[in-house]
N, C-alpha and C positions, 0 to 999 in steps of 0.2 A: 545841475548835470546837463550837458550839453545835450539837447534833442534835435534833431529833423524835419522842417516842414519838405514838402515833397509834394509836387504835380505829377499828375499822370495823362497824355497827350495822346489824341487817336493820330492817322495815318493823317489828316487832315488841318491840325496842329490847335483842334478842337478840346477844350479841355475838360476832362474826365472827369478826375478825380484832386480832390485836395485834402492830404490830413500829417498828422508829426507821428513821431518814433522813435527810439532811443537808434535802431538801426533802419532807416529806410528800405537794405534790403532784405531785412526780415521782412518786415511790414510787406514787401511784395508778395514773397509766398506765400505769406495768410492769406493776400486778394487772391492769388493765384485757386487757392483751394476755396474761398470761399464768395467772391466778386462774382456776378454775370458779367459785367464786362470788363473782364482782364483781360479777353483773347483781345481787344481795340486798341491795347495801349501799346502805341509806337517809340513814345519819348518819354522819359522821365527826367525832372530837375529838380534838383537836393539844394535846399538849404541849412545851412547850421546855424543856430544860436544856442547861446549859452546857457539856457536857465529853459527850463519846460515851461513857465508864462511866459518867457517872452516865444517861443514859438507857437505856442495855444492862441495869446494872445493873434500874432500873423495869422495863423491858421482862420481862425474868427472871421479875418479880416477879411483875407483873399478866398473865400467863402462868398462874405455879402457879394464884396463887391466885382469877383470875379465870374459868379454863379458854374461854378461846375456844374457837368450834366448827372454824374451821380451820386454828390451829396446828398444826404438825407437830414442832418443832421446840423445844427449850427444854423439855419437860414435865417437869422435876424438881423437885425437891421443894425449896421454901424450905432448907432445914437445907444441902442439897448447896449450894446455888448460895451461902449466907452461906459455906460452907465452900472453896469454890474463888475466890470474892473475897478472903478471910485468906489461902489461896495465895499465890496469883497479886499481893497488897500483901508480901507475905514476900519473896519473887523480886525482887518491881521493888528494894525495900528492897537486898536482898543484892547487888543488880546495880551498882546508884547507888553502895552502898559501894564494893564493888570497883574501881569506876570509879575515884572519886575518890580511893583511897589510890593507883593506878596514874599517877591523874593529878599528886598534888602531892606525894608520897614519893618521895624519892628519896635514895639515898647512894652514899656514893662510900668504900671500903674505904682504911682509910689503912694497915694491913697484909693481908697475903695471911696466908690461913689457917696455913700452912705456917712464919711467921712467926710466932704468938702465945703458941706455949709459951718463944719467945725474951725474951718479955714482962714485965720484970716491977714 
């Protein structure tokens, strides 16, 4: 699903705020009712990508390395965040596998165990 990363910029082209959303300008009137400084933000610029990691991921990113003044959230360090995305693609990998041998493996024992040393 296509999401929204989004800066928010004072009069002084100082930057705010960094975060995604499926509508940017929703996401404004929650800061609006809920932000201390919403009344600062002069500018706004909207990004789109197509998939919500790949804008989380950006988000992350222009986070560390852009340091907005009122992020809270997210401040780790490039290295961490490249390191919990190889995670978290490891996981989904290991999941998807498991799935699909569950899904289309299957056997049917043509002896019982207890059987095989009868085997020969």
């Amino acid at each position: 699903m296509k999401t929204q990363l989004y800066r928010h910029y004072d009069s002084n082209k100082k930057l705010l705020y960094v975060g995604i959303s499926l509508s940017a300008v929703n996401r404004l009137a929650q800061h609006r009712d809920t932000s201390h400084w919403f009344s600062d933000i002069a500018n706004i610029e909207i990004e789109t990508f197509s998939t919500r990691e790949e804008a989380l991921l950006a988000e992350r990113k222009a986070i560390v390395n852009e340091n907005p003044v009122c992020n809270i959230h997210h401040k780790r360090t490039l290295k961490e965040i490249e390191q919990e995305e190889k995670l978290r693609a490891a996981e989904f990998a290991q999941k998807a596998k498991q799935q699909l041998f569950t899904r289309y493996v299957s056997y049917n024992l043509t002896y019982r165990f207890d059987e095989l040393p009868c085997i020969s």
